[in-house]
C-alpha positions in Angstrom: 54.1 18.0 -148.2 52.6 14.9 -149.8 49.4 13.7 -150.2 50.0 10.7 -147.3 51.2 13.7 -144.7 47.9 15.5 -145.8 46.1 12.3 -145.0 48.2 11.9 -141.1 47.7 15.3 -140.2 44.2 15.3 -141.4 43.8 11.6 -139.3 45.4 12.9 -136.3 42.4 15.8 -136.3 39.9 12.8 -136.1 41.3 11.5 -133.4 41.8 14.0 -131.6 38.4 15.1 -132.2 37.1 12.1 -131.5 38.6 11.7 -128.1 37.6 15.1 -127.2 34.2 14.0 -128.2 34.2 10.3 -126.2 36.3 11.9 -123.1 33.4 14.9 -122.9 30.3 11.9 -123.6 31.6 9.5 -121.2 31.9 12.1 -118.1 28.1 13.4 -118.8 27.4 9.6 -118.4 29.4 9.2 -115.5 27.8 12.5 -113.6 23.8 11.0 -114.9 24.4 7.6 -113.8 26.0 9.0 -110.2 22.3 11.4 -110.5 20.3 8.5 -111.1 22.0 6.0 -108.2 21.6 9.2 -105.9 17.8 9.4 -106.8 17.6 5.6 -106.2 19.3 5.5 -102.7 16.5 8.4 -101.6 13.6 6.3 -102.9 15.4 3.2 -101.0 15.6 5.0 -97.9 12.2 7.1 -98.2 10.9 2.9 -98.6 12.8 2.6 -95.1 10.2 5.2 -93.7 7.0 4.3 -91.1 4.2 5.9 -92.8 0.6 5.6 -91.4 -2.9 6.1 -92.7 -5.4 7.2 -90.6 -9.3 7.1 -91.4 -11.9 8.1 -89.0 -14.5 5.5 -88.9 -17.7 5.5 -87.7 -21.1 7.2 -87.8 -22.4 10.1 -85.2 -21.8 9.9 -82.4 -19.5 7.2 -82.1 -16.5 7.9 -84.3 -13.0 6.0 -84.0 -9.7 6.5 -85.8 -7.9 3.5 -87.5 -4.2 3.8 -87.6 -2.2 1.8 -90.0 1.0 1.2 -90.9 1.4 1.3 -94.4 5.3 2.2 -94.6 8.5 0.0 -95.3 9.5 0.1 -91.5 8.0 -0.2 -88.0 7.1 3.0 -86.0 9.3 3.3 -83.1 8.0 5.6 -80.1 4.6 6.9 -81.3 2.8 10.3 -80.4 -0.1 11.5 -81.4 -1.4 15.1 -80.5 -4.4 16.9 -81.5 -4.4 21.0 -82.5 -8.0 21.3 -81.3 -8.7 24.0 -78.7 -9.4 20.7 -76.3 -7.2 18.0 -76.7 -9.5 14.8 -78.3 -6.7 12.3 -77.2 -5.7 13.6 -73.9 -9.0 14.1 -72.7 -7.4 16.2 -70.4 -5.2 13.4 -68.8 -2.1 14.9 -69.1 0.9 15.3 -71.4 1.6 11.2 -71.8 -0.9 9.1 -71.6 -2.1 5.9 -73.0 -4.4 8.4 -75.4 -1.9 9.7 -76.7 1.4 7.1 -76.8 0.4 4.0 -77.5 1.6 0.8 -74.9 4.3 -0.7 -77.7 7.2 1.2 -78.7 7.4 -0.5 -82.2 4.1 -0.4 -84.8 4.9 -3.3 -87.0 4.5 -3.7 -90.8 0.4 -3.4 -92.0 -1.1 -3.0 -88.3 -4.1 -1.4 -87.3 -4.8 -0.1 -84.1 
């Protein structure tokens, strides 16, 4: 063998080489960027969510809650329930009352009730 088939086999080693190398670099991209648009469409739909802050408000003995929407989405169907050994919503009015489900069925965007 001659010096130029030296040179061709050794040139065919690059390249294959260096395919191996771009095939193998190109599919980690491929499975970080399908990791990172999968991250991105769970922080566009957790944006989707109704999320509410509550404070209580107030100084003994008259205390109130304010409920606010601070969420990317309006609250459909709201309940609210108390764990208390008497039911501070209720009052003891029943399962549904206006205590405890409010009159709306949608809690818009930045509203406090």
């Amino acid at each position: 063998m001659d010096s130029s088939a030296w040179i061709s086999l050794f040139s065919l080693f690059v390249s294959v080489g260096t395919a191996a190398y771009t095939y193998r670099f190109s599919s980690t991209q491929q499975r970080l960027n399908e990791m990172l648009i999968r991250e991105k469409q769970a922080e566009l739909e957790e944006g989707k969510r109704a999320v509410f802050q509550v404070d209580i408000v107030g100084t003994a003995p008259q205390y109130s809650l304010s409920i606010k929407n601070i969420g990317g989405a309006p609250a459909v169907d709201v309940f609210f329930t108390s764990e208390g050994p008497d039911n501070e919503f209720a009052r003891g009015l029943g399962a549904v009352s206006p205590l405890t489900h409010f009159p709306h069925s949608i809690i818009e965007l930045g509203k406090t009730l």
